[in-house]
C-alpha positions as CSV (number, residue, x, y, z in Angstrom):
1,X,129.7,160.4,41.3
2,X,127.7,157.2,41.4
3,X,130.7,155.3,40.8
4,X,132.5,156.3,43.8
5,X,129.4,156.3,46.0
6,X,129.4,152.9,45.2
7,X,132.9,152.0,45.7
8,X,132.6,153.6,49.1
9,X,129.8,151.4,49.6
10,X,131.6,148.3,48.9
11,X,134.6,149.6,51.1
12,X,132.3,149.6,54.0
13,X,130.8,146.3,53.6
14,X,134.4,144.7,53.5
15,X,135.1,146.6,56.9
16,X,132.1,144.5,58.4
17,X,129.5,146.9,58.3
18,X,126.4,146.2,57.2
19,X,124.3,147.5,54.2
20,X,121.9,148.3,56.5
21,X,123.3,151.1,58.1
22,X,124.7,152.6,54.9
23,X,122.1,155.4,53.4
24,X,123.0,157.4,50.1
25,X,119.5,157.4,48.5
26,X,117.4,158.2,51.6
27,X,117.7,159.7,55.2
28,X,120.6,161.6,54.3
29,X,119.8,164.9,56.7
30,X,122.1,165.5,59.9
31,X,121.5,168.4,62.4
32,X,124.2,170.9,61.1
33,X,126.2,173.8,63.0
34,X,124.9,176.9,61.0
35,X,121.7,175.5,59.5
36,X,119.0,173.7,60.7
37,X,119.6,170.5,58.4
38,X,122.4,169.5,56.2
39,X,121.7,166.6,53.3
40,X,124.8,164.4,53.0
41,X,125.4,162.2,49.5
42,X,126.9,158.9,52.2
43,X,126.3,157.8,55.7
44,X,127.3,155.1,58.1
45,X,125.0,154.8,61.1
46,X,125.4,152.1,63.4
47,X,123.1,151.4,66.5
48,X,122.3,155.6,66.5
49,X,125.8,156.6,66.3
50,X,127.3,158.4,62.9
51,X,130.2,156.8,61.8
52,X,130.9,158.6,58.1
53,X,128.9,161.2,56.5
54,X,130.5,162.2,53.2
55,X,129.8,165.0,50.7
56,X,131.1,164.3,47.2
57,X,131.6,167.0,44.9
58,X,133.3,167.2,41.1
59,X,136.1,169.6,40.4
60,X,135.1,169.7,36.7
61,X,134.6,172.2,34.3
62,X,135.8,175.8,32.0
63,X,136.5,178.2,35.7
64,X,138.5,175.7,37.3
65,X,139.5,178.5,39.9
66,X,136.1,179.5,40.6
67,X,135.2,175.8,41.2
68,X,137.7,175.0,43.5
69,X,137.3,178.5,45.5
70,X,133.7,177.6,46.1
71,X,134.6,173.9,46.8
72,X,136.7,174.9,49.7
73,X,134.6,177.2,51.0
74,X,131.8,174.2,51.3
75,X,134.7,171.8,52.9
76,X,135.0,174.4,55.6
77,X,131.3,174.9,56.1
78,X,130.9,171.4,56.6
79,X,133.8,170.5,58.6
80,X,132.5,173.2,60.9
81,X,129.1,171.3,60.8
82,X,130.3,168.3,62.0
């Protein structure tokens, strides 16, 4: 998942945003809906206000089925955080 963190990194730059205000190692924790807190794997904050906040996940292994299941149940949760 490094790899496309990174490419999403690059992505933003070219749009004109600084590397400032992109965070995937640190200060990755938003407020959240259901929970008190919510770690994120890619933000954009600029001047206080969110701009992306990304949660990468891998649709790989034997229970295919099972994975994805569980992976949209997570999309919804978050989605529903935001």
């Amino acid at each position: 998942m490094n790899g496309f963190i990174e490419l999403l990194t690059k992505l933003v730059i070219e749009a004109g945003i600084g590397a400032s205000h992109i965070y995937y190692r640190d200060s990755l924790e938003l407020p959240g809906y259901f929970r008190p807190s919510k770690r994120w794997d890619f933000l954009v904050v600029v001047k206080n206000q969110l701009v992306a906040a990304l949660e990468s996940k891998s649709q790989v292994g034997p229970s295919f089925g099972n994975n994805f299941n569980n992976r949209t149940e997570e999309a919804m949760g978050c989605a529903l955080d935001l």
